[in-house]
LOMARLUM-376715 format. One record per residue (C-alpha): residue in three letters; x, y, z. Coordinates in steps of 0.25 Angstrom, whole numbers, plus 5000, padded with zeros to 4 digits. Example, Ala and Ser with C-alpha at 12.3 -4.5 7.8 and 13.67 -1.06 7.14 Angstrom:
BEGIN
Ala504949825031 Ser505549965029 
This chain:
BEGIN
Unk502852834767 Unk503652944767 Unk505052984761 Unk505853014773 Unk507353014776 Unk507352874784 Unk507852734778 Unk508652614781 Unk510052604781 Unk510452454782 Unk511852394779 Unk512252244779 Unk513652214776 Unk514052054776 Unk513151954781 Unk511851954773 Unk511051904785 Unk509851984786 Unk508652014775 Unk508552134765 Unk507852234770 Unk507052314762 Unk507352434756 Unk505852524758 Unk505852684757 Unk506852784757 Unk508152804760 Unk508452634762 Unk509852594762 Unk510152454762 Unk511652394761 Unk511952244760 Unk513352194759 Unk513952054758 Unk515452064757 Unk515751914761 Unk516351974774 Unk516051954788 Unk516451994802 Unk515851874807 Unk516951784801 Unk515951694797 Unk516751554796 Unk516551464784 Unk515851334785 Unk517051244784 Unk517651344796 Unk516251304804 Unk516751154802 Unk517951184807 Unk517351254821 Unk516451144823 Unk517751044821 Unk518351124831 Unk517251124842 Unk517250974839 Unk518450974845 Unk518351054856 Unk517250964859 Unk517950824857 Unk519250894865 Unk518450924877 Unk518250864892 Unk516750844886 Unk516150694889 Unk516150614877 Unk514450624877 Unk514650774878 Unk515650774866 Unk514650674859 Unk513550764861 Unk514250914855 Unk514950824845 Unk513650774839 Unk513050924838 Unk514350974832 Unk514250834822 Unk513050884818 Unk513551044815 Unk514950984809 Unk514050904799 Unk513051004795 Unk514251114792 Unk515051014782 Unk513751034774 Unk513751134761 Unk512551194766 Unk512551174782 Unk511151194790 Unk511851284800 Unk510751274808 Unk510851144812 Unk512151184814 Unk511851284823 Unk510951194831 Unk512051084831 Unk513151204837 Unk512051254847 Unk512151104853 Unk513651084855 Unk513451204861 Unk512451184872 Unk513351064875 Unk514451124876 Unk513651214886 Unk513351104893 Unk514751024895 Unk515151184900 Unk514151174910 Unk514851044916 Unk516351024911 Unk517151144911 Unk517851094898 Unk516451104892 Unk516751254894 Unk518051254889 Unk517451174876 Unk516351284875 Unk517051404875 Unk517951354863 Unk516851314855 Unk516151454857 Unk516951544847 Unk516951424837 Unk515351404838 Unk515451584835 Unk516151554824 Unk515051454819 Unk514051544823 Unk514451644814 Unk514451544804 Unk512951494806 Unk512351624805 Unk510851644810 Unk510751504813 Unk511951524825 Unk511051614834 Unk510551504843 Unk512051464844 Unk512751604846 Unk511551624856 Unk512251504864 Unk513351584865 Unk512851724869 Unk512151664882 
């Protein structure tokens, strides 16, 4: 290989998400920094409790039938439980989140206060998002469409 003047510049600064990458010929410059600080506001686990409190009740307020608050109130049970864990599966929450959502989607499509109960819950479910990490991208995608 030869020496030329090429390299890598990479610089990470908060979030540690991705891998290390490795440091291989000449003129490599690598910069990982973890502060503690984060635009993203990442909200704390006993704030996530408290969104999912408050989309509870935005669900429980609503028009919705009782079999339709039944139904989101059993996924968001299910996210509420896991969360109050020490070491929550966000996963499953995820997957729990991306169900009251898609019925929430499906009182929009018929009930107008279904939309109304929707688009409250939107920037609380963000904020969750941010809180999930990698195991939010089938749930931002919701949003996004």
């Amino acid at each position: 290989m030869a020496n030329g003047s090429g390299g890598i510049s990479q610089s990470n600064s908060g979030s540690m998400s991705g891998g290390m990458q490795a440091l291989i010929g000449n003129n490599n410059y690598q910069v990982m920094k973890n502060d503690g600080s984060s635009s993203l506001n990442v909200p704390t686990q006993s704030e996530v409790a408290n969104l999912l409190n408050q989309i509870e009740r935005l669900i429980q307020d609503s028009d919705f039938s009782a079999t339709e608050k039944n139904k989101a109130q059993t996924y968001l049970d299910t996210a509420k439980t896991e969360v109050k864990e020490k070491e929550p599966d966000k996963q499953l929450i995820s997957k729990s989140l991306e169900r009251v959502v898609k019925n929430l989607e499906e009182v929009d499509k018929t009930v107008e206060a279904g939309k109304r109960v929707f688009e409250k819950t939107v920037p609380l479910l963000k904020k969750i998002a941010i809180w999930l990490g990698t195991t939010a991208g089938n749930l931002l995608a919701m949003f996004q469409q």
